[in-house]
C-alpha positions, -999 to 999 in steps of 0.1 A, spaced: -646 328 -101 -631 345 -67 -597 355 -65 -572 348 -36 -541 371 -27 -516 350 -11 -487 371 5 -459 357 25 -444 375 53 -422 377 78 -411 409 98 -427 431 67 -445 460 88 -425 488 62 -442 473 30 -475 452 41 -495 474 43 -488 492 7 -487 452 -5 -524 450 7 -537 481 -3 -524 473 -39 -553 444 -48 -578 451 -15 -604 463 -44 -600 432 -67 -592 401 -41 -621 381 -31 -597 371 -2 -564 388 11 -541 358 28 -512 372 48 -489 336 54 -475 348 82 -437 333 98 -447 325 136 -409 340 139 -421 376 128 -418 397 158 -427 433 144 -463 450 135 -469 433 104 -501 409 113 -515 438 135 -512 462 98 -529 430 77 -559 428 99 -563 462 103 -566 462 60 -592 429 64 -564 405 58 -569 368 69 -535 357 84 -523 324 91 -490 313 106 -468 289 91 -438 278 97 -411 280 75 -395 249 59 -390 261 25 -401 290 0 -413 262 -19 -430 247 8 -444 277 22 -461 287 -15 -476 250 -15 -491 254 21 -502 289 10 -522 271 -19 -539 244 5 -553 272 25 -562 298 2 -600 293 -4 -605 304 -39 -597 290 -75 -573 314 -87 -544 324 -63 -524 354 -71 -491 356 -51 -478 390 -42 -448 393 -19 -449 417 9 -422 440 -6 -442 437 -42 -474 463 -54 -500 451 -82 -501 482 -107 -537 494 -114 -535 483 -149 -523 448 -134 -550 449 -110 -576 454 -137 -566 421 -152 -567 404 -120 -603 411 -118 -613 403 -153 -593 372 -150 -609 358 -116 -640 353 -135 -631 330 -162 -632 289 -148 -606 268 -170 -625 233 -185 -609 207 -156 -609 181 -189 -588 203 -207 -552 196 -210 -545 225 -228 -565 250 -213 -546 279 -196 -541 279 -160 -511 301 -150 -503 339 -160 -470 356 -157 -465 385 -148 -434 413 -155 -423 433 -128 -399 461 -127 -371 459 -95 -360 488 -72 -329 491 -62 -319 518 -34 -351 539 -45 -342 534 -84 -362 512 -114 -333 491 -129 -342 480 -164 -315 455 -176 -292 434 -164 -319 405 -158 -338 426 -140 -361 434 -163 -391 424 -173 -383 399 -151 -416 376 -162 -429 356 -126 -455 330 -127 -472 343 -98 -512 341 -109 -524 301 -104 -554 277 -112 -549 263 -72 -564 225 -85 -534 229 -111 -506 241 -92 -476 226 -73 -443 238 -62 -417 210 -66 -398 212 -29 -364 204 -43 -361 243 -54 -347 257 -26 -347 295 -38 -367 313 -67 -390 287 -71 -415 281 -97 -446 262 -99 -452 233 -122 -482 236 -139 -506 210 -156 -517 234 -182 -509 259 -204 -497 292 -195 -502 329 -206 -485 368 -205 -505 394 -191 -497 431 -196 -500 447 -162 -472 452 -135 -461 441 -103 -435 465 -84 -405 449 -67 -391 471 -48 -360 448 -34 -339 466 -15 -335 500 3 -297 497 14 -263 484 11 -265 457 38 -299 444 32 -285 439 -2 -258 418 10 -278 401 40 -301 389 12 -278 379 -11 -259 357 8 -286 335 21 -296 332 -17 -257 324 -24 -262 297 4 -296 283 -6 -283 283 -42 -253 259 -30 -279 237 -13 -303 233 -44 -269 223 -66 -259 202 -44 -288 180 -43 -288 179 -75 -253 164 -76 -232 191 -93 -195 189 -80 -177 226 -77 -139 226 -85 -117 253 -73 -115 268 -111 -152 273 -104 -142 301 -76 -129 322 -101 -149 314 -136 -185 314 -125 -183 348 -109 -167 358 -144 -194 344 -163 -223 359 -144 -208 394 -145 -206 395 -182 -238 377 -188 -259 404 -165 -232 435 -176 -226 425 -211 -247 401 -224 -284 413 -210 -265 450 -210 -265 461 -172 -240 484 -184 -272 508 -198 -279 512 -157 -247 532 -152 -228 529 -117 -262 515 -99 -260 486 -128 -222 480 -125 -220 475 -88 -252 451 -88 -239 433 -120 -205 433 -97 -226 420 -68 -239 393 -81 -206 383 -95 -190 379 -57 -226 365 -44 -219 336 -70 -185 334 -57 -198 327 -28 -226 300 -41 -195 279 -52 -175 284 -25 -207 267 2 -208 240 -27 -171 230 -26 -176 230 12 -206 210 10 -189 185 -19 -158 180 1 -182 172 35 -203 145 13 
């Protein structure tokens, strides 16, 4: 069966056209979800590469992968974001995998793949710490699929269905500098807060000092970010401060409530 390649973007002209390029041979159909917001070069690049682009505005990540499903047009939907690449090996098991059509009476029968991706940071592959392999259910049986809209950041789809490993890589290369780093970070800190929240967990002040301590030793200790060197102290560091700043948007957002 056909393959769709869903990619979401917004302002993404340095890496769309690389994202493209990356599964042009093996997609049926290349589907740029374009934010109407993006005011650079990026839907120019996509159509020049055949891309199909549709705007749509943004609500939620969660949202915006379910109203990239409604208008993809084939079965299978693989999603690639803009600053992602498909390996040649992974793209080789894209194509063999668009052909096969899962028994719709089958409970059991598989409809999701994921996927392991390596993550760049500042130019270099980081290989612990979390970030590696990194496993993302990004390849989906459309009739099968649905992203609940309660997850307000790194969301994943619920599946009805069975799932599956494939061998092949996706490329993630995250960020380039210091204060795209940080710019990023803290609207994940800030989504993060927002998703907890909802689902009724109450921050203390303790929480300001502990939780930032527990993430750096799980992602330095515990999954070994210290094998990275400097580059995986100061990210494991990072993301210690980043959750520091998760709890502190929930105590605000307990204390408004």
């Amino acid at each position: 069966m056909p393959l769709s390649v869903a990619i979401p973007a917004k302002n993404e002209e340095r890496y769309i056209a690389g994202c493209i390029d990356s599964v042009r041979a093996v997609a049926d159909e290349v589907l740029v979800v374009l934010d109407p917001q993006c005011n650079d070069r990026t839907e120019a690049l996509a159509a020049e590469r055949g891309a199909r682009v549709e705007r749509v505005t943004f609500v939620s990540f969660a949202n915006l992968r379910n109203r990239s499903l409604e208008l993809c047009r084939h079965p299978w939907v693989f999603f690639l974001d803009a600053d992602e690449r498909a390996t040649p090996e992974l793209a080789a098991e894209l194509a063999a995998l668009g052909q096969r059509t899962p028994d719709p009476g089958d409970p059991a029968a598989v409809v999701g793949y994921w996927i392991p991706r390596h993550n760049y940071f500042f130019g270099r592959r980081v290989g612990h710490a979390g970030w590696y392999p990194d496993h993302q259910l990004r390849l989906l049986w459309r009739e099968r699929a649905h992203y609940p809209e309660e997850q307000r950041v790194h969301e994943v789809a619920e599946l009805r269905g069975q799932t599956e490993r494939l061998a092949g890589h996706m490329l993630h290369y995250n960020v380039d500098t210091v204060r795209e780093f940080q710019s990023k970070q803290r609207r994940y800190a800030r989504l993060e807060a927002e998703r907890l929240h909802v689902q009724g967990v109450r921050a203390r002040p303790r929480h300001l000092v502990t939780q930032p301590l527990k993430e750096f030793w799980r992602r330095y200790v515990t999954w070994s970010g210290w094998r990275d060197g400097p580059l995986g102290l100061y990210l494991c560091g990072a993301m210690g401060y980043y959750r520091f700043w998760t709890y502190r948007h929930l105590l605000e957002m307990n204390r408004e409530a």
